[in-house]
C-alpha positions in Angstrom: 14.8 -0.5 -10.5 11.8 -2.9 -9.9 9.5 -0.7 -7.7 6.4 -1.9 -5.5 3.9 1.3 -4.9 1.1 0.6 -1.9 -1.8 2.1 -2.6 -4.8 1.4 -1.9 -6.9 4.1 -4.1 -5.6 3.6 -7.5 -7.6 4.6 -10.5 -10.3 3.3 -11.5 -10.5 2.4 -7.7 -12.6 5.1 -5.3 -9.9 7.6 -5.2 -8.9 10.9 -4.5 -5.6 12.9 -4.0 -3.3 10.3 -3.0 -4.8 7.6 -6.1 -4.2 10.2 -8.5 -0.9 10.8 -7.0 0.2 7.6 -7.3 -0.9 6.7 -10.9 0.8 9.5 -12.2 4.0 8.4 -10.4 3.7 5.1 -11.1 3.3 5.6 -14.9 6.4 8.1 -14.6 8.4 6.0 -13.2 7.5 3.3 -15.7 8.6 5.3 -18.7 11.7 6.0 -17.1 12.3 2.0 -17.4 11.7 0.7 -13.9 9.5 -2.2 -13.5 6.8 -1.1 -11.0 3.9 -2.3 -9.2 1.2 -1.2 -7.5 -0.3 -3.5 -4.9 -3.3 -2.3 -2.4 -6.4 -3.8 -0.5 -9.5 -3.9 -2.1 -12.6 -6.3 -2.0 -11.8 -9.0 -4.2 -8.4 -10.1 -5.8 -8.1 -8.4 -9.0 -4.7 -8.3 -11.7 -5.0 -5.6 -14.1 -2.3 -3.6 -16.0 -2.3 0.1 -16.4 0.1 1.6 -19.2 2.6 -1.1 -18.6 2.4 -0.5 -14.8 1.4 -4.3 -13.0 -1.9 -3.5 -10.6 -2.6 -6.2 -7.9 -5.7 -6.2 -5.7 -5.4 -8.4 -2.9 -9.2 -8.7 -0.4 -9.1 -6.6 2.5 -9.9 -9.3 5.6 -13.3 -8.1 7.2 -12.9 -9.9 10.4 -14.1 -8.2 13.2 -12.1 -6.7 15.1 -8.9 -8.0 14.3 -9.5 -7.5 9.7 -7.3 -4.3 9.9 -4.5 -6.3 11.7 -5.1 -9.2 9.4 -5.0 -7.1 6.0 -2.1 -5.8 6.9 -0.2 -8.8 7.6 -1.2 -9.6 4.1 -0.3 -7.5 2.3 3.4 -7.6 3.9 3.5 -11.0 2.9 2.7 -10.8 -0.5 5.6 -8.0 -0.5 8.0 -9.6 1.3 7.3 -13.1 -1.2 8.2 -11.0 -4.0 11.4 -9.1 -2.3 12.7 -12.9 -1.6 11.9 -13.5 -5.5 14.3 -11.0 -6.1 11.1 -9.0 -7.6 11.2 -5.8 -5.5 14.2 -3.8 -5.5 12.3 -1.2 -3.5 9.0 -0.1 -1.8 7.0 3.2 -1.6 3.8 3.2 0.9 1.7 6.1 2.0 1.7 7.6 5.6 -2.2 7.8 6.0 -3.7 4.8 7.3 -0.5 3.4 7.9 -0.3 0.0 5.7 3.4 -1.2 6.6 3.7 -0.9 10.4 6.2 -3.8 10.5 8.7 -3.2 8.1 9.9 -5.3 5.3 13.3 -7.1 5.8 16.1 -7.2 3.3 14.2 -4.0 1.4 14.2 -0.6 1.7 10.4 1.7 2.2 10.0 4.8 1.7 7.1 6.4 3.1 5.4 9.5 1.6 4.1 12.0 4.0 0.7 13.5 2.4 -0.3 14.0 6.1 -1.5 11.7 8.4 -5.1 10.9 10.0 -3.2 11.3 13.1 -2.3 14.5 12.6 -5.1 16.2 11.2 -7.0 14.8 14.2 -4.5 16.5 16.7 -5.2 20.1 14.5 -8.7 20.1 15.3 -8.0 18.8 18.6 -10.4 15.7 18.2 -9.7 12.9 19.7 -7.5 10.4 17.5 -8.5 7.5 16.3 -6.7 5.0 18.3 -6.5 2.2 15.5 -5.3 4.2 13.2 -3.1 6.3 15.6 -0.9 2.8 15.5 -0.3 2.0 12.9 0.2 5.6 11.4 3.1 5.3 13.4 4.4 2.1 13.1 4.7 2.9 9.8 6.7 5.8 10.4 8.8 4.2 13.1 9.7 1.2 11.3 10.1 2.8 7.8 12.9 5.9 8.2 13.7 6.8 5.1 10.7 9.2 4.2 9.5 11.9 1.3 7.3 15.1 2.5 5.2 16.1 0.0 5.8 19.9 1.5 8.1 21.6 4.3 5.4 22.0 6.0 3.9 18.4 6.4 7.7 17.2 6.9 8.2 19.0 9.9 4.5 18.8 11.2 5.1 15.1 11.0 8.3 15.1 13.0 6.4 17.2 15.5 3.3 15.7 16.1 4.6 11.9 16.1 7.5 12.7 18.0 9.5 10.5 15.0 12.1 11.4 13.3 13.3 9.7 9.7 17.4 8.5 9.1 16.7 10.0 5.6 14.3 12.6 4.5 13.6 14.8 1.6 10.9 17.2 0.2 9.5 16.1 -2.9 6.8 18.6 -4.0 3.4 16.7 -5.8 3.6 17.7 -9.7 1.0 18.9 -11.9 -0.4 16.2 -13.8 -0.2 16.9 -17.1 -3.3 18.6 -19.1 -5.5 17.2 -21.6 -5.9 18.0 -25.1 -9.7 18.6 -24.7 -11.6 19.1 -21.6 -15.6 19.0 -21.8 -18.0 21.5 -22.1 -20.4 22.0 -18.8 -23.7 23.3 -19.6 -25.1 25.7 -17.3 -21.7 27.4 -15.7 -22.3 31.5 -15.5 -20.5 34.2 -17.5 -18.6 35.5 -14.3 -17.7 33.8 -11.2 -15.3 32.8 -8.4 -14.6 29.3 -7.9 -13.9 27.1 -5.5 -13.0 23.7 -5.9 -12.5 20.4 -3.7 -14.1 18.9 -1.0 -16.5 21.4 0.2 -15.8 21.4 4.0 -15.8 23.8 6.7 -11.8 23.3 7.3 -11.5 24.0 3.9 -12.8 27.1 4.1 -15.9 26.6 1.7 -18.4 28.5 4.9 -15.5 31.9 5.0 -15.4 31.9 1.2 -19.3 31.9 1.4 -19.1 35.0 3.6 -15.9 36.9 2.0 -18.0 37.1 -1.1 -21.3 38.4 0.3 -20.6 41.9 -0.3 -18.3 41.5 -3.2 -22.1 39.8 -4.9 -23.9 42.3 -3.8 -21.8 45.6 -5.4 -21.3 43.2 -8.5 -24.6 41.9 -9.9 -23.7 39.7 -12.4 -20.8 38.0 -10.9 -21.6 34.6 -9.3 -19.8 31.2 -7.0 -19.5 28.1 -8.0 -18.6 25.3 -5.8 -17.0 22.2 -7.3 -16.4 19.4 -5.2 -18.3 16.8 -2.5 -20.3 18.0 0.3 -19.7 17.6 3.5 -22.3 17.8 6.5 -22.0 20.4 9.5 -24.3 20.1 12.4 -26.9 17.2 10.6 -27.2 19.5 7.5 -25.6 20.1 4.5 -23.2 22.5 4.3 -24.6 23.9 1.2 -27.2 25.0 3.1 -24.9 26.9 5.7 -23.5 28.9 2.4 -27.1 30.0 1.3 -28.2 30.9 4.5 -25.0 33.0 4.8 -25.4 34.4 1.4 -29.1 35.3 2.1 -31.7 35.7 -0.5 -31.7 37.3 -3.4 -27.8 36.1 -3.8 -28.7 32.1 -2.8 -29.7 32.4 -6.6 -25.7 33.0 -7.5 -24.5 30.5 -5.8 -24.0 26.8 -7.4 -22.7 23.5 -5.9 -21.7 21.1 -9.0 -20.9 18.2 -6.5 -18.3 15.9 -7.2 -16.6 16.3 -10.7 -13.5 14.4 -12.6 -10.7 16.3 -13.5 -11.1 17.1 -16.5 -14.8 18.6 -16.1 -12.8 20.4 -12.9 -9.8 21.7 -15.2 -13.3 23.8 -17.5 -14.3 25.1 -14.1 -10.9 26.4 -13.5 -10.4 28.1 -17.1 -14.1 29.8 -17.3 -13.6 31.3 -13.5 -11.8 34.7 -12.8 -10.1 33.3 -10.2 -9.9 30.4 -7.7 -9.8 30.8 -3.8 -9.3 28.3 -0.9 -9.4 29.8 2.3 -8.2 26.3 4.0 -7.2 25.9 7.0 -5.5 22.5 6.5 -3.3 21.5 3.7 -0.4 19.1 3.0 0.3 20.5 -0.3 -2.5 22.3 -2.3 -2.5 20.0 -5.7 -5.8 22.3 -6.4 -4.2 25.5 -6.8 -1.1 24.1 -8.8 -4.0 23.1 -11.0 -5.5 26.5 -11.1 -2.0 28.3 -11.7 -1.2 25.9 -14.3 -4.8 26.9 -16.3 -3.4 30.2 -16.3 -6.0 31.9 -13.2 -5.2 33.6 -10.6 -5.5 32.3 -7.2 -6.2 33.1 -3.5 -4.6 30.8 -0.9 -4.0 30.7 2.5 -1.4 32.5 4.7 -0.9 29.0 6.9 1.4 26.5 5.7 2.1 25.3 3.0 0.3 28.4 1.4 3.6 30.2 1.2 5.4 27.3 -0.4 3.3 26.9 -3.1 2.6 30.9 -4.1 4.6 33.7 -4.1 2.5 36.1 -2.6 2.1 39.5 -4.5 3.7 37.5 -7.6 2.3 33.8 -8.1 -0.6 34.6 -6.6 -2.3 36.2 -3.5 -2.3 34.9 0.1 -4.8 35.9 2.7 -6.0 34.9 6.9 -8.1 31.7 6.5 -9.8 32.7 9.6 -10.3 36.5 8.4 -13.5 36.9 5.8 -12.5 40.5 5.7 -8.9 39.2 4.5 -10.3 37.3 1.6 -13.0 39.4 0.5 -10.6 41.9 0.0 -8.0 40.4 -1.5 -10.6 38.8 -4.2 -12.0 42.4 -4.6 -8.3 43.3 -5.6 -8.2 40.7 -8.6 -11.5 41.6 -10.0 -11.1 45.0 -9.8 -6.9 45.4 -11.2 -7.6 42.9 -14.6 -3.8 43.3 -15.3 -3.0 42.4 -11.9 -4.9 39.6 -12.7 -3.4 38.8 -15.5 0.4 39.3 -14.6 -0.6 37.0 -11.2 -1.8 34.6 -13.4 0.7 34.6 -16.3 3.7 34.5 -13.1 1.3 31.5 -11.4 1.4 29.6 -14.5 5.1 29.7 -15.2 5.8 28.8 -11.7 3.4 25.5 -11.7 5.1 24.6 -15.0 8.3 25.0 -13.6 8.2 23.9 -10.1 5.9 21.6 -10.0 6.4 19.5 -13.2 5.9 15.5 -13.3 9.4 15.2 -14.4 11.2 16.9 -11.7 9.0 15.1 -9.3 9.9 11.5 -10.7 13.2 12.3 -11.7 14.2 13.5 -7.7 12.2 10.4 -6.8 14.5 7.8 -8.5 17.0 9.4 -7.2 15.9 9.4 -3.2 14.9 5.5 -4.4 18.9 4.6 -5.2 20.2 7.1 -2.1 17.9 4.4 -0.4 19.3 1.7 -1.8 23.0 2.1 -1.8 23.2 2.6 2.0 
């Protein structure tokens, strides 16, 4: 198959969850021997290729007012030249931003659901952005044949957009597959509960701060680390929200690494004890697949997807995002049962391997693509 991937976050691009996705997808794919192509906006035109996958930047169009429109229209003209070349067999775009909200004729798109702009807006009932509101779903609208990276997002999706796709399945995101080495960071502590991603109240980073006040204060030497951007809550960092709740002495256990690649996030993950993410909004969870596939044990949320990603009582635990008390006590259990621990985390790892592989993800992708294409 000749595949076009829109995205406009690829590697070595600014990028987070849905760039990383997509490079590990797009190189899958291409070692299954499809032709495939990434193509997403960016500020200049740029042609690069990436483990024999084709890369095409075309410049986002800064007009005002009307440059989101404009870029757009671009880009589906650049795909639809290379579906009449005979070029592209078949099209994958994201659902956030919403970068195809007019279709491409004479080719099928799928769009992936990692969860919309739109829809996180509507969960914390703030207001949606009205731009992106449209053509979040357009894209969806035009574009029925779609992939949910999770039960949860599918149906939330459905729900919240009032859409609903001709052809759907849930493809769960895979665990990108390890390095050989990961480098040493100095300075980590001998003990400690980690948290890792984009340290945000939503996330839970604030609740985690306050599940593990007690839990510091009956175990001296045992420390949290926080690995991941900061965001702001009321004008102030929210690292100073977690050491005003943690109080003084413990302020001096608690550490905020800020932003970190993978691989210096992967040495977090094997030093810790265990990883917990008391989120309150997930489409998936990549994070903890990456902490069960280190072989640690984990503590995720009760509210969907939580319980589609860990077992609880046997992958992992699951506790209240909105209950401290809930948390605290369920982290108390790992640190204090070490072959609880340890049969949690053996069960966690086996499951990310198995469920969650890069194979099985690309493999039921290709064949979604020729469903696609054969109706």
């Amino acid at each position: 198959m000749q595949i076009a991937l829109v995205c406009n976050e690829y590697p070595p691009r600014t990028h987070a969850g849905i760039g990383t996705f997509v490079q590990g997808l797009a190189r899958g794919l291409k070692q299954k021997g499809n032709a495939v192509t990434v193509v997403g906006l960016g500020d200049v035109y740029e042609e690069a290729v990436d483990e024999g996958v084709e890369v095409i930047t075309l410049p986002r169009n800064k007009t005002r007012y009307v440059g989101n429109l404009l870029s757009r229209l671009q880009l589906r003209q650049w795909l639809l030249s290379r579906v009449k070349a005979g070029k592209i067999d078949i099209i994958e775009t994201p659902d956030t931003t919403g970068l195809v909200p007019l279709g491409i004729s004479g080719c099928p798109v799928v769009v992936r659901l990692h969860l919309t702009f739109s829809a996180v807006s509507m969960l914390v009932n703030k207001v949606r952005p009205r731009g992106i509101f449209f053509y979040e779903r357009r894209t969806l609208a035009a574009n029925r044949n779609w992939i949910g990276v999770s039960d949860y997002v599918m149906e939330l999706t459905k729900s919240m957009l009032h859409l609903s796709p001709r052809r759907a399945r849930v493809i769960h995101n895979f665990l990108p597959p390890a390095p050989s080495q990961v480098p040493k960071l100095a300075g980590l502590p001998a003990e400690y509960v980690l948290y890792a991603g984009l340290v945000g109240q939503r996330k839970g980073a604030l609740l985690l701060a306050e599940a593990m006040r007690d839990i510091m204060i009956r175990r001296p030497s045992l420390h949290l680390v926080y690995a991941g951007g900061m965001f702001n809550l009321n004008g102030k960092s929210l690292a100073d929200h977690i050491v005003h709740s943690l109080g003084s002495p413990l302020c001096e256990r608690v550490h905020f690494l800020g932003h970190l690649d993978r691989d210096a996030t992967l040495t977090c993950m094997r030093g810790a004890k265990l990883l917990a993410l008391p989120s309150q909004i997930e489409s998936f969870g990549l994070v903890v697949v990456e902490a069960m596939g280190c072989g640690i044990p984990v503590v995720y949320t009760t509210r969907p997807p939580g319980p589609e990603i860990v077992e609880d009582g046997v992958s992992g635990l699951l506790a209240d995002p909105d209950s401290a008390d809930d948390f605290g006590e369920k982290i108390e259990r790992l640190l204090g049962d070490p072959i609880l621990a340890a049969r949690l985390a053996e069960n966690g790892r086996k499951s990310a391997m198995e469920r969650f592989s890069l194979q099985k993800c690309v493999g039921a992708t290709e064949s979604f693509y020729r469903e696609c294409l054969e109706s």
